[in-house]
C-alpha positions as CSV (number, residue, x, y, z in Angstrom):
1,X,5.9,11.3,1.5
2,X,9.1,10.0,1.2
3,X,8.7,5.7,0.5
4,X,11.8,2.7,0.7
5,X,10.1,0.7,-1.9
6,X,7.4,1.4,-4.3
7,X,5.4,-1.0,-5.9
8,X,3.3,0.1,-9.1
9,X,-0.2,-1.3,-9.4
10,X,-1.3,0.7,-11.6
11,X,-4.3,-1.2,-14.1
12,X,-4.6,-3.7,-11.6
13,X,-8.2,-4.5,-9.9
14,X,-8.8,-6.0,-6.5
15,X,-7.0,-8.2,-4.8
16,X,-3.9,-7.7,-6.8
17,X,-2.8,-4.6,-5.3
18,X,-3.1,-5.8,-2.0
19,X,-1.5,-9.2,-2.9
20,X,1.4,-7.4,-4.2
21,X,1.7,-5.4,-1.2
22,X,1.9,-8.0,1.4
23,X,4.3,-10.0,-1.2
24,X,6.4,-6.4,-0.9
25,X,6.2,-5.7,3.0
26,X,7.4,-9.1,4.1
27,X,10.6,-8.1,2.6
28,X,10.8,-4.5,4.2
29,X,12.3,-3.7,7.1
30,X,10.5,-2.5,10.3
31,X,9.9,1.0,10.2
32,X,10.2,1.0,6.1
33,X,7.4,3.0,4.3
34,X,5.9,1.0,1.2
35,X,4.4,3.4,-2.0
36,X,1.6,1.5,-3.3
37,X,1.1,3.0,-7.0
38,X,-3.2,1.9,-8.0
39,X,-5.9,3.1,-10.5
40,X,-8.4,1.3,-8.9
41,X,-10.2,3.1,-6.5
42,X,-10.8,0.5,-4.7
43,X,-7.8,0.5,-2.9
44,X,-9.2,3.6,-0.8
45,X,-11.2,0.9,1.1
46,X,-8.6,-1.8,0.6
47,X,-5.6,-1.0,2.4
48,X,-6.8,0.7,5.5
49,X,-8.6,-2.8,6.0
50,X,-5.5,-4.6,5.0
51,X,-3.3,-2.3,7.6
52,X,-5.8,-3.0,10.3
53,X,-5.9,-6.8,10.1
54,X,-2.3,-7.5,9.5
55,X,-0.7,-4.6,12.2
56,X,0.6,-2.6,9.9
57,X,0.6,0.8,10.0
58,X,-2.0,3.1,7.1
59,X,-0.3,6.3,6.7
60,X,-2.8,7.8,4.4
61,X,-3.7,8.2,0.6
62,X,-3.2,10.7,-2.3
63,X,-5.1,11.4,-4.9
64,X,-3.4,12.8,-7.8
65,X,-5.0,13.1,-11.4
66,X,-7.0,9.5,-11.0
67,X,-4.5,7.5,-9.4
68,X,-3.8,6.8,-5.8
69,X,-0.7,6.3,-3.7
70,X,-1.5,4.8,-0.8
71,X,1.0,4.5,1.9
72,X,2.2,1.8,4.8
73,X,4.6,1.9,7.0
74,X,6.2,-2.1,8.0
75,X,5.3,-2.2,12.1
76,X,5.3,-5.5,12.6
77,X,7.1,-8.8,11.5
């Protein structure tokens, strides 16, 4: 999936990818897609959650060789 920004979070345990994602988004514009780079698996759980409270929009999660790259697309202000 093609991303505007990526942030790398990789190492980093709960809530710190998710902190660094809102910090990210607010500076996105509407419609921008957001790469969030994490080892913890955690984040499987995390950002669907995070999507769903703040409006914005979970396009999905990769797997790829233990790390995760989970995607969100800015939908709201």
């Amino acid at each position: 999936m093609e991303a505007n920004k990526k942030v790398d979070c990789y190492g980093l345990l709960c809530p710190m990818p998710i902190v660094l994602t809102a910090d990210t988004i607010k500076g996105m514009e509407i419609g921008e897609i957001l790469e969030v780079r994490a080892s913890d698996e955690g984040i499987k759980h995390d950002m669907p959650a995070w999507c769903k409270v703040t409006g914005q929009r979970f396009m999905g999660i990769e797997e790829r060789d233990g790390e995760y790259f989970a995607y969100v697309q800015k939908i709201k202000a």
